[in-house]
GUTI-138807 format. One record per atom (N, C-alpha, C): x, y, z. Coordinates in steps of 0.1 Angstrom, whole numbers, plus 5000, padded with zeros to 4 digits. Example, Ala and Ser with C-alpha at 12.3 -4.5 7.8 and 13.67 -1.06 7.14 Angstrom:
513249435078/512349555078/513249675078/512849785071/513749895071/512950005079/
END
This chain:
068553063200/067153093196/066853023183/065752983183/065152903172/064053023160/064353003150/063253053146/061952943143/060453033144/059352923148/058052993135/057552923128/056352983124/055453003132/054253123131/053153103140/052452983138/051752933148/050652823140/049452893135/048752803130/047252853121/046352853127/046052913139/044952873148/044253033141/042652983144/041753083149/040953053162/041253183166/040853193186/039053253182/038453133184/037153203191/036653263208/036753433203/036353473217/035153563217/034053453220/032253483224/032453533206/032653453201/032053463185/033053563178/033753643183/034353733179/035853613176/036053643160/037753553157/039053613155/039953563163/041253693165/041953513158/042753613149/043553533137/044853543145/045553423153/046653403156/047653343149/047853343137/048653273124/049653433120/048953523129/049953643125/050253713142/051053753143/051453813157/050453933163/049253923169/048354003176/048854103189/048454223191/048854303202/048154343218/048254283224/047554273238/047754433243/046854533245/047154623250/047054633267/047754653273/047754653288/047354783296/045854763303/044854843305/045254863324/046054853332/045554903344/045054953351/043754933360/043054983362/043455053376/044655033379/044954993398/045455113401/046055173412/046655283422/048055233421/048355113418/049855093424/050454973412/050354993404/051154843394/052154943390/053554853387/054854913388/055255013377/054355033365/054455103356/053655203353/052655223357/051655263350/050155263364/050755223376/049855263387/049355393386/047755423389/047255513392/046755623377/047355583371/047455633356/046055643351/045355533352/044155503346/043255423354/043355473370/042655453378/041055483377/040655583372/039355643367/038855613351/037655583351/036555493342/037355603330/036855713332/037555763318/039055793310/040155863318/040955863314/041555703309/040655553317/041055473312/040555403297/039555493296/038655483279/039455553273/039955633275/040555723263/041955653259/043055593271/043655493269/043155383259/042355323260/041755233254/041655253239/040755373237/040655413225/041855443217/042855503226/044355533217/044955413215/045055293222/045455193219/044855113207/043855153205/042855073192/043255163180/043255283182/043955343173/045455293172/046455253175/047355223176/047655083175/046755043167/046254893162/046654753173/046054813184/046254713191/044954573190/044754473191/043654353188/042754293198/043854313215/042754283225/043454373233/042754433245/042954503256/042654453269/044454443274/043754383289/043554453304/042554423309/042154523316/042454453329/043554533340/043454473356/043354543365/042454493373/042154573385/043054513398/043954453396/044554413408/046454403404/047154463410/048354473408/049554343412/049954293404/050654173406/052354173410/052554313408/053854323409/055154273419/055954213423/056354133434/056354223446/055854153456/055554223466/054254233467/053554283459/052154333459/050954233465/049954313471/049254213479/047754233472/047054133477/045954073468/044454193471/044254193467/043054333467/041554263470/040554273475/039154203477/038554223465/037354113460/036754063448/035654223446/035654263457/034454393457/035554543453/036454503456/037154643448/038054583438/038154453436/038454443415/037154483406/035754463412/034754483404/034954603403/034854683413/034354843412/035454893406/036454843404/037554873395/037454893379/037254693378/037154683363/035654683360/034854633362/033454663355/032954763347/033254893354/032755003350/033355013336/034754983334/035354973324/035254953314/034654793317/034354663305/033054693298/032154733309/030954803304/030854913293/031855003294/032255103283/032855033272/033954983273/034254913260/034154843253/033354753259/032154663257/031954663241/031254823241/030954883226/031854913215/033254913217/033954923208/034854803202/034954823194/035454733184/036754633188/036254573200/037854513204/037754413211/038454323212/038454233219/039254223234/038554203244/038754253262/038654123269/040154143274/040554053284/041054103296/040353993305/040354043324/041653993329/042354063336/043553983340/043354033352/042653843358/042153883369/042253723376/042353663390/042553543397/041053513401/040153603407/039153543409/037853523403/037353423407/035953343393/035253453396/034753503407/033453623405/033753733396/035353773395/035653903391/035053883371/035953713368/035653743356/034453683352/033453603361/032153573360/031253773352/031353823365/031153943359/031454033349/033054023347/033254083330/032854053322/032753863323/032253813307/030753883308/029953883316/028453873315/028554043312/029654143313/029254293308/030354273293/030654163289/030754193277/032454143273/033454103285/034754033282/034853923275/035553883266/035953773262/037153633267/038053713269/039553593276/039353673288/039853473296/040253523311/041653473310/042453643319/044653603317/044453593336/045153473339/045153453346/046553373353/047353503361/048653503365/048953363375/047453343379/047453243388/047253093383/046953103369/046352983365/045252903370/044652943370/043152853377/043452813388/044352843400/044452783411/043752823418/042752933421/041752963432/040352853430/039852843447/038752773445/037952853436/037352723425/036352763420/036652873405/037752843403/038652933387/038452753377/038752663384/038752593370/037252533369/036452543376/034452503376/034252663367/034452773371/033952883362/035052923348/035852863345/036552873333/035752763323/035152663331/034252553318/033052613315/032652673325/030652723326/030652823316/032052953317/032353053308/032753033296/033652913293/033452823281/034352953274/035153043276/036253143275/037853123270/038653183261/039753103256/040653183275/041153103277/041953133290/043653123285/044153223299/045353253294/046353183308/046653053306/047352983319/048853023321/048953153328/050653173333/051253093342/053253053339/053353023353/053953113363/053753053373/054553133381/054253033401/055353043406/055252983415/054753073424/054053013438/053853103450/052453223446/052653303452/051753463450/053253553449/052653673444/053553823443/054253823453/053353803465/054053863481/055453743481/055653593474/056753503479/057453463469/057053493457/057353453444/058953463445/059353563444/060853603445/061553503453/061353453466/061953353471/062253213466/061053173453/060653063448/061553093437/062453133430/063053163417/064253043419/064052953420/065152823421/065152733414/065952743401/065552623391/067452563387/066752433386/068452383380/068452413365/067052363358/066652413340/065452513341/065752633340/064252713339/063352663332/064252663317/062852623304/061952453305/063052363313/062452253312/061752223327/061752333335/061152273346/059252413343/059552523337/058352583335/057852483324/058352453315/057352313307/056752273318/057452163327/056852063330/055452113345/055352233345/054552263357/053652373347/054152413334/052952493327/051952383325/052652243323/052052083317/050352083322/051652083338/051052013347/049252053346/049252263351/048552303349/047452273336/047952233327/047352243310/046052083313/047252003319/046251833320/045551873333/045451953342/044251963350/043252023346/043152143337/042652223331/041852113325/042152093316/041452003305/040851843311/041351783323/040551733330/039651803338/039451893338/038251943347/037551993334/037951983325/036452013311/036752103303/038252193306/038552343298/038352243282/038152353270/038352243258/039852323257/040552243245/042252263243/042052343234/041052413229/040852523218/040952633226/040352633235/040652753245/041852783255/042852693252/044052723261/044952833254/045852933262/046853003258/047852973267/049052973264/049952953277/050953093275/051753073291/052153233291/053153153299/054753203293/056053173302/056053233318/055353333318/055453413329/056753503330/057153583325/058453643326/058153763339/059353763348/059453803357/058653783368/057953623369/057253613379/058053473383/058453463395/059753383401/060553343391/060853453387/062153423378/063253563379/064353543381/065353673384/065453703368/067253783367/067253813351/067553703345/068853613351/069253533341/068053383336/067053393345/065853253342/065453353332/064753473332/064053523323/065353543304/066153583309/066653583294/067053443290/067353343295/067253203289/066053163286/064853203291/063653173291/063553243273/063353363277/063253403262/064153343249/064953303251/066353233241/065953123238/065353073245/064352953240/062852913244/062053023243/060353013240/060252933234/061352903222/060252833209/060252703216/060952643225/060652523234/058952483237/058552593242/056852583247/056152533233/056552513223/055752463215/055252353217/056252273224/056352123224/054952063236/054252203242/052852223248/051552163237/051852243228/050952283220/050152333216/050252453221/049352593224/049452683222/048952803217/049052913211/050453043229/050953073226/052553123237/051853293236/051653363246/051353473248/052953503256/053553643250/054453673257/054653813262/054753813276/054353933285/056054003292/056754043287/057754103292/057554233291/056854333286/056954443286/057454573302/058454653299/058954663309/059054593323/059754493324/059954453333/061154443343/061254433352/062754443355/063754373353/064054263347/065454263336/065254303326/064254363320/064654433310/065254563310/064854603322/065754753328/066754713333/067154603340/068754553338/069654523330/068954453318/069954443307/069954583299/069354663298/069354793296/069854893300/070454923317/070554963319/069355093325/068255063329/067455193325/066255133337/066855243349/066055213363/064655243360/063955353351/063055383350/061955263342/060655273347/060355123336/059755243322/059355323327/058555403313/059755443301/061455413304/062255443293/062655263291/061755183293/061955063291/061555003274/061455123268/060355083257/061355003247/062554993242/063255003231/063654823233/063554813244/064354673254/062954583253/061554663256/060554583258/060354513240/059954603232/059554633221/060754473212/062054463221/062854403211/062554263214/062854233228/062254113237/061154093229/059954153226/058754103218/059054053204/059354133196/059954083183/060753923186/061753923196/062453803194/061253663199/060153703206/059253613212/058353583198/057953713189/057353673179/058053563169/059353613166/060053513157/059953383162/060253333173/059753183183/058453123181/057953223178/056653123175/055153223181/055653343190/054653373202/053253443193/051953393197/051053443186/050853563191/051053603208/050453773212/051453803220/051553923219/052754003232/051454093234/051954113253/051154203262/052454303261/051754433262/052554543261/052054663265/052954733270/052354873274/052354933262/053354923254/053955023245/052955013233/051955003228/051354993221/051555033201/052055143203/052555213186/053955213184/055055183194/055955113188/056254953187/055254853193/055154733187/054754663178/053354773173/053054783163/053454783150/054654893150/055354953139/056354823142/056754793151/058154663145/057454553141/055954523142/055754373143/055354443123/054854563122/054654583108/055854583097/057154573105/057954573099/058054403090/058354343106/058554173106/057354133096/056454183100/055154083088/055554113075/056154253067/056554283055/057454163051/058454173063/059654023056/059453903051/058353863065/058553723066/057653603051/
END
C-alpha cells in the first residue's frame, strides 16, 4: 500500500461545491425490498427521510439514493418502479441541506431525479445503457463511472483476471475515453474500483492494497466496500450488519490512497475514524 495525498479538486454539483481535497462521506440510501444489507429497511418515503436526516446529522456530505438492487444475482427492476421508488424521495430531500446522488443505470431514472432536485449520477453500469452517455452530457452532472464486468445476474462468472489492478485500469480507461468522447467534461468524472462486483475476495483485497494505482486515471477514486462479502470473509462475520469494524477499516485504508469519498452504510463510525485521520494528517 502506498500512501497518496487527496488531490485539490472542487466538485461542482448544480452549483452546490463538495471540497474533495479532504475525504467526503457518501451516505447509502436504499430505497429497494431486497439489497443485501439493508433491503426493505427504507422501502417507504418516510422511514427513508428520517434515515436521511440521521445520516446528515452524522455528518455525512452526499446521500445515495437506489431504487434498484445490484447485489449478485439480483435482477434488473423496470424504469416505472425505480421512479416510484426514488422520486418521492429526492423530492423530499431535495430541501435539505445535502448533496443527492441517484445510483441508478437508467437515463430516464436519473433524467428525472436531477429535474426534482439530484445532483451526481453513480452509475454501477457505467454509461453503458442506450442513451446514459447522450443524457450524462445534456445533464452536464459530475458522474460516478464503476467497473464491473457483465450485469449482477453473470458478474460472478466474469471474475477472471491474470492482474486485477492493471486490467480494471485499463477497462475503467477504456470507459473514461468514451465518456469524454461523447462530450462528458473531465471535471465531471469520478471513478469507482468497483469492489465486489466481478471480483471474488482475493481481486478485491489486492485491489484495495493498491487503489492508489487508479491515480494514474486521473480522477477523483470513490471507494465503495462497505459491507461487502470479503469483507465478512476476511472477518469472519456472516452477518453483513456486524460488518461495520472491517467496513469502516477498508475505508480508512482507501482514504490514505488517495480515495476522495467512501460509500457507506455505517455512517457515525466513518465519520468518527475519518475525524480522527484529518486530526493527524
Amino acid at each position: 500500500m502506498q500512501l497518496v495525498q487527496l488531490p485539490n479538486i472542487q466538485l461542482n454539483c448544480k452549483g452546490q461545491i463538495l471540497d474533495l481535497s479532504k475525504p467526503q462521506v457518501m451516505g447509502i440510501l436504499n430505497v429497494t425490498p431486497d439489497s443485501f444489507s439493508d433491503g426493505g429497511d427504507y422501502a417507504q418515503v418516510m422511514p427513508a427521510v428520517e434515515r436521511a436526516k440521521q445520516m446528515i446529522a452524522q455528518g455525512v456530505s452526499i446521500i445515495d439514493i437506489g431504487g434498484e438492487s445490484t447485489r449478485p444475482g439480483a435482477l434488473a427492476v423496470s424504469v416505472e418502479d425505480e421512479l416510484s421508488r426514488v422520486i418521492p424521495v429526492v423530492q423530499v430531500l431535495s430541501e435539505l441541506d445535502v448533496i443527492l446522488s441517484i445510483d441508478t443505470s437508467h437515463p430516464d431514472v436519473i433524467k428525472a431525479a436531477v429535474d426534482a432536485g439530484a445532483h451526481i449520477w453513480n452509475d454501477v453500469r457505467a454509461l453503458t445503457r442506450p442513451g446514459a452517455l447522450e443524457m450524462a452530457v445534456d445533464l452536464d452532472v459530475p458522474v460516478i463511472l464503476m467497473h464491473m464486468r457483465g450485469e449482477p445476474t453473470t458478474m460472478n462468472q466474469l471474475a477472471c483476471y491474470d492482474d486485477v489492478v492493471t486490467e480494471v485500469l485499463t477497462e475503467l480507461k477504456e470507459k473514461i475515453i468514451l465518456a469524454q468522447k461523447s462530450g462528458i467534461r473531465p471535471e465531471n468524472i469520478i471513478i469507482d474500483p468497483g469492489f465486489g462486483f466481478a471480483k471474488n475476495t482475493q481481486h478485491n483485497i489486492t485491489l484495495l492494497n493498491e487503489l492508489w494505482r487508479l491515480h494514474e486515471l486521473g480522477f477523483p477514486i470513490l471507494s465503495g466496500l462497505s459491507r461487502k462479502r470479503f469483507v465478512g470473509e476476511m472477518t469472519a462475520c456472516t452477518d453483513a450488519t456486524q460488518r461495520v469494524m472491517g467496513s469502516v477499516t477498508g475505508h480508512l485504508l482507501s482514504v490514505q490512497q488517495g480515495a476522495s469519498i467512501v460509500r457507506v452504510h455505517d455512517v457515525k463510525e466513518t465519520s468518527q475514524a475519518l475525524a480522527m485521520w484529518n486530526a493527524l494528517v
